[in-house]
Each structure stands twice: as structure tokens, then as C-alpha cells.
N, C-alpha and C positions, 0 to 999 in steps of 0.2 A: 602689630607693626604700625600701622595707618595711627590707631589710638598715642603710639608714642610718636610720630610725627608727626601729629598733631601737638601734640604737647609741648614738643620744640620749638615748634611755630608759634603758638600763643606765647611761650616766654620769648621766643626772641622781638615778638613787636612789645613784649613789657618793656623789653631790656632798651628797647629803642624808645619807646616813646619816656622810659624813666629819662634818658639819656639827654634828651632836648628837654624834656622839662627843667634840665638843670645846665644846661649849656649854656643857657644866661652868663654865667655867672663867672668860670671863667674867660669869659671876653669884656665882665666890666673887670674884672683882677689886673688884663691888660691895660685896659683904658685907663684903668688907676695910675697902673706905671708909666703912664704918658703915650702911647700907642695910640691911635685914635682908630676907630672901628672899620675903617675902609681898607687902612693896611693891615690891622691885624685878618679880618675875615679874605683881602686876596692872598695872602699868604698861606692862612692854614689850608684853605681849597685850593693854592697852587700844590702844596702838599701832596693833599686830593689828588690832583688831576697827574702829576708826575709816579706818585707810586701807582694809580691807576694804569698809567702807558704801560708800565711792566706787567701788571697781573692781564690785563686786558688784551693785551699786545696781538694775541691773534686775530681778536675779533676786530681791534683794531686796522690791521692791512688787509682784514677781508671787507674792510665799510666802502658803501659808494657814496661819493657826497652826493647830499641831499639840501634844497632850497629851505627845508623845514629846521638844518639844522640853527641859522642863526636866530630862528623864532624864539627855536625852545633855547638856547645858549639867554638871550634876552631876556626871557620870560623865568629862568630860574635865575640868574646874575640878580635880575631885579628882585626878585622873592627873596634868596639867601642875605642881600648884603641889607634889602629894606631890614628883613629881621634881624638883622644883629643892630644895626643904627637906632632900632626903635624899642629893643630891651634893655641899650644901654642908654638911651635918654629918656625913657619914661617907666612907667611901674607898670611889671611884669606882667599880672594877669590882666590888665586893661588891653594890652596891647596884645597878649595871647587871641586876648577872646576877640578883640575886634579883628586880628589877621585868621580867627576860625570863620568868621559871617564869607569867607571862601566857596561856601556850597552856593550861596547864593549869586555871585558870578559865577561858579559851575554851571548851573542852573542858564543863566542868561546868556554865557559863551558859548554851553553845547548847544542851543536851541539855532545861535549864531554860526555857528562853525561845523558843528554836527549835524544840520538839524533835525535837531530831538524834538519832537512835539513835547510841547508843555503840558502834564500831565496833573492829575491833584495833588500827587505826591510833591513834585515840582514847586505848583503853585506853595502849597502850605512849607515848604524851605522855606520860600522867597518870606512870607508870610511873618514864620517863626524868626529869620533873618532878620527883617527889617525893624521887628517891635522889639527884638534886644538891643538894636542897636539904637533905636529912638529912648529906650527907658535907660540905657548906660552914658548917654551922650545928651540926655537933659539938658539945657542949661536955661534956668532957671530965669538969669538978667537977661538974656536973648529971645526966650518964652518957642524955643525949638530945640531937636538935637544938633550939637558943633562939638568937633574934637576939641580937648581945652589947649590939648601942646602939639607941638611937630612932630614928637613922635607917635601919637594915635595918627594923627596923616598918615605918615608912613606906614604905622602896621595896619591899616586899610589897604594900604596901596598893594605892599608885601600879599597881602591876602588874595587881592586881585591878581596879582602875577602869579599867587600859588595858584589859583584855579587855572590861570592862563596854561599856566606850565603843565598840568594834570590834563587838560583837554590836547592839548599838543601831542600827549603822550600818544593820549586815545588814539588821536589821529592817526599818528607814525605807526602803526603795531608793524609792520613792516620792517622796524629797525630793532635791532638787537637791545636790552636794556642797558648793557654793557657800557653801549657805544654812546647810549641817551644819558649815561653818566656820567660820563667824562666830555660829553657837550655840556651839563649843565655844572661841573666842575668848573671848567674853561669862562663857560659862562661868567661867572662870579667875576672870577678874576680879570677879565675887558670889560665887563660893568664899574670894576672897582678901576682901572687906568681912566675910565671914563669920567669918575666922578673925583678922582685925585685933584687935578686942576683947581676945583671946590673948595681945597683944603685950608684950611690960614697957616697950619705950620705940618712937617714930615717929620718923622722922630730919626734924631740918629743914627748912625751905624752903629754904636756903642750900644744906642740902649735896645735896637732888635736884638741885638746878639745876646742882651740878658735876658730877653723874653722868649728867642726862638727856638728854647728845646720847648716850653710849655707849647708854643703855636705847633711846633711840630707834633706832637700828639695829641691834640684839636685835630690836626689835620688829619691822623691815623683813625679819631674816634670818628671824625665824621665818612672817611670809608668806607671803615667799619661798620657803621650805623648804614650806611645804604643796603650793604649787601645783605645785614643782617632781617631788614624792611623787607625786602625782595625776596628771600627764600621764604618769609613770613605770609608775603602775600600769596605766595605761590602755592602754598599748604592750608591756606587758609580760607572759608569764605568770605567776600569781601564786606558784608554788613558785618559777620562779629571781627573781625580785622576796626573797620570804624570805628566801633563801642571800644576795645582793646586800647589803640592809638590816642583816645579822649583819656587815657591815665595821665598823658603829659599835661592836660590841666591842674589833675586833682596833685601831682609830684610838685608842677612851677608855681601853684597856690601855695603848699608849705614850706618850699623852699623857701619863695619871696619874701614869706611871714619870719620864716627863722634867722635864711640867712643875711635879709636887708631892710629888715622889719614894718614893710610893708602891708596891708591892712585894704581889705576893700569894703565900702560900706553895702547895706542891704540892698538900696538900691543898683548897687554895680551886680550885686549877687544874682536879684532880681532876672536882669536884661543878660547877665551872663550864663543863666540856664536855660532861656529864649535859645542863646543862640546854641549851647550844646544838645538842645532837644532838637535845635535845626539841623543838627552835624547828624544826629544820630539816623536823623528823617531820611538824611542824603545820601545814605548809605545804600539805598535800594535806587537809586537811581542809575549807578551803574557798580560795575563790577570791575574795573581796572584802573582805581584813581591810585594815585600814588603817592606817597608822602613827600613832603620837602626835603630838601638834603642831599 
């Protein structure tokens, strides 16, 4: 029995991590049709966060508000909405990998916030971290590493909020995951009001309405995709859970290459197994990180 639910558990973080590595892709489909990625990504987590109220709904009117909760609302808002802005304006795995170098703010947030002593393990994240991101971020006329576009900023930043958000978690165990769900659901969506103002133009009522059965199930898959993470981790240990979850590399590399013919050179390759040997490292650092989403 244990052996088949284990079994369950390892496929369903396949199934999740296949699931983001392709989630790219329709939210640039949207962006194509004119939607720009602030309203499509609050909508399909408003999605989220509405069918949420219903399945959750008890543990919902059993929650007591918590001061922690606008951190983490904050902290994942910023992570989900950086990552959709920053796969739809730059190329795929640059921006994967630079929002994976996340173990290494782990690293630096828990020491701050938790404090973890820095450990070797620790140190050599930080380590493995920083020399993928120096050999993928080159730049050759500048003679250092610099992101080249706005969106490697962002999927830096996304990366930092995803560790923020994964240490908050730690923090809270107190609170149900339920409840951390549908804050970081919410989340999204007051990040996304907040940067709307931002905008140069808002799409239609016309043209949502051609896109909103597609965002409506965005918004079902990425539910889905939480809960599915969660039972995953639950049954799972949390270093082969890490190794497992790193498939949404190896999925959003050949999707990128198939479906938008995207191409990384040896160099990106390089600095980009720096940082997955760093993810992997990070894995023994603790035991309750959680995924985005």
C-alpha cells in the first residue's frame, strides 16, 4: 500500500511539474490575442482563489487572521505575476533558470528570518548559485554579469519572492495549507490591481470574453496543480520531491525549442546546470519548501 502511494505521489509532482513547464505558453496564446499578462494571470488566480472559497470553505471560517498573512499574499502575488510577465517577454529557459537560483535567497532569507545557521551545504548553494548565474549573465561589452532584457530582472525578482514565499510558509506551519492558498491565490490578484495603473492600454470586454473560457481553465489547472503538489509533498520525501519538480526544466527546454523555437547556447547550458546542481543541493536544507503556484 505505502509502495503504491508512493507511486501516486511521484506522478502527481510529474504531472505538476510537466504542467508549469508548459504553462508558458498558454499565457503567451493570450497575450497574442491582445490580453496583456497582468490581466490575464489576475483573472485565471481570481479563478483560483473563487473556486478555492468553495472547496476550502471550512477551513476557511475556521482561519484567524494572521499579521503574516499580507507577507505571504505579497510574496507569492509578486512570484506568480513576475513569472508570467517574464516568460512572456523573454525566453523561456533563461528566465526559468534564473527564477530557479531561488535556493539561494532560501539560503539567505532563512538565515534572516529563520535563523538557520549557514551550514556547508548552505554555503556551496550560495556557491553553485552565483557561478551559474555569473557564466549565464556574461556580458562580454560590460566585462561582468547583467541581465540583457527586463524580463531576466523580473524572473530574478519572481525567484526572490518565490523563496520569500517558501520561507513564510516555514514560518506559518501554524496555518493550514488550505488557507496559505488561497492567501497566495488573492495574492496574485491585489499585486495584479496594483500594477494595472502601469498599464498603456486594458483589453476590452469583447475581447476577455473570447479568451475567458481558455483563462477559466488556467485557472482550474492551476488549482489543480496546487493540490496536486501538496498531496505530493505529503507522501513524499522532500530531497527526491526536488529532483522530481526539476522535470519542469527538462519539459519548458523542449517545449521552448518545439513550440517557440527557441535555442540556448552552451554557455546558457553551462551556468544553467550550475544552478540545477544548486537546486538539487538545496534540497537537504530543509524539508517543507513548497512550490509556486
Amino acid at each position: 500500500m505505502a509502495g503504491r502511494q508512493n507511486s501516486v505521489a511521484t506522478l502527481s509532482l510529474l504531472t505538476a511539474a510537466t504542467i508549469w513547464g508548459l504553462m508558458w505558453y498558454p499565457y503567451r496564446s493570450i497575450d497574442g490575442a491582445g490580453i496583456n499578462g497582468v490581466v490575464a494571470t489576475m483573472t485565471t488566480y481570481g479563478v483560483s482563489f473563487v473556486l478555492g472559497l468553495f472547496l476550502f470553505r471550512r477551513q476557511w471560517r475556521e482561519v484567524k487572521m494572521s499579521w503574516w498573512f499580507p507577507l505571504i499574499a505579497l510574496a507569492a502575488g509578486g512570484c506568480n505575476l513576475g513569472y508570467v510577465l517574464a516568460v512572456l517577454n523573454g525566453e523561456v529557459m533563461r528566465v526559468l533558470l534564473l527564477f530557479y537560483m531561488s535556493p539561494l535567497w532560501t539560503v539567505l532569507l532563512s538565515a534572516l528570518l529563520l535563523q538557520e545557521r549557514l551550514d556547508a551545504v548552505g554555503a556551496g548553494v550560495i556557491a553553485l548559485s552565483l557561478c551559474g548565474a555569473v557564466v549565464m549573465l556574461w556580458h562580454p561589452e560590460l566585462g561582468l554579469p547583467w541581465p540583457q532584457r527586463n524580463a531576466e530582472w523580473i524572473g530574478l525578482a519572481a525567484g526572490f519572492m518565490f523563496a520569500l514565499n517558501n520561507v513564510l510558509i516555514r514560518r506559518t506551519g501554524e496555518l493550514s495549507i488550505e488557507v496559505k492558498s488561497m492567501v497566495s491565490f488573492l495574492g496574485v490578484v491585489l499585486c495584479g490591481f496594483l500594477v494595472l495603473p502601469f498599464m498603456s492600454a486594458l483589453p476590452s470586454a469583447a475581447l476577455l470574453e473570447s479568451q475567458l473560457p481558455l483563462m477559466v481553465v488556467i485557472g482550474l489547472v492551476l488549482l489543480a496543480v496546487n493540490l496536486v503538489v501538496q498531496f505530493g509533498l505529503t507522501h513524499i520525501n522532500a530531497n527526491r520531491a526536488s529532483v522530481i519538480l526539476l522535470f519542469e526544466l527538462v519539459v519548458a527546454a523542449l517545449a521552448s525549442w518545439w513550440l517557440a523555437g527557441e535555442e540556448m547556447s552552451l554557455r546558457e547550458w553551462t551556468g544553467g546546470v550550475l544552478i540545477v546542481v544548486a537546486s538539487l543541493f538545496s534540497g537537504r536544507l530543509n524539508q517543507k519548501t513548497l512550490p509556486a503556484g
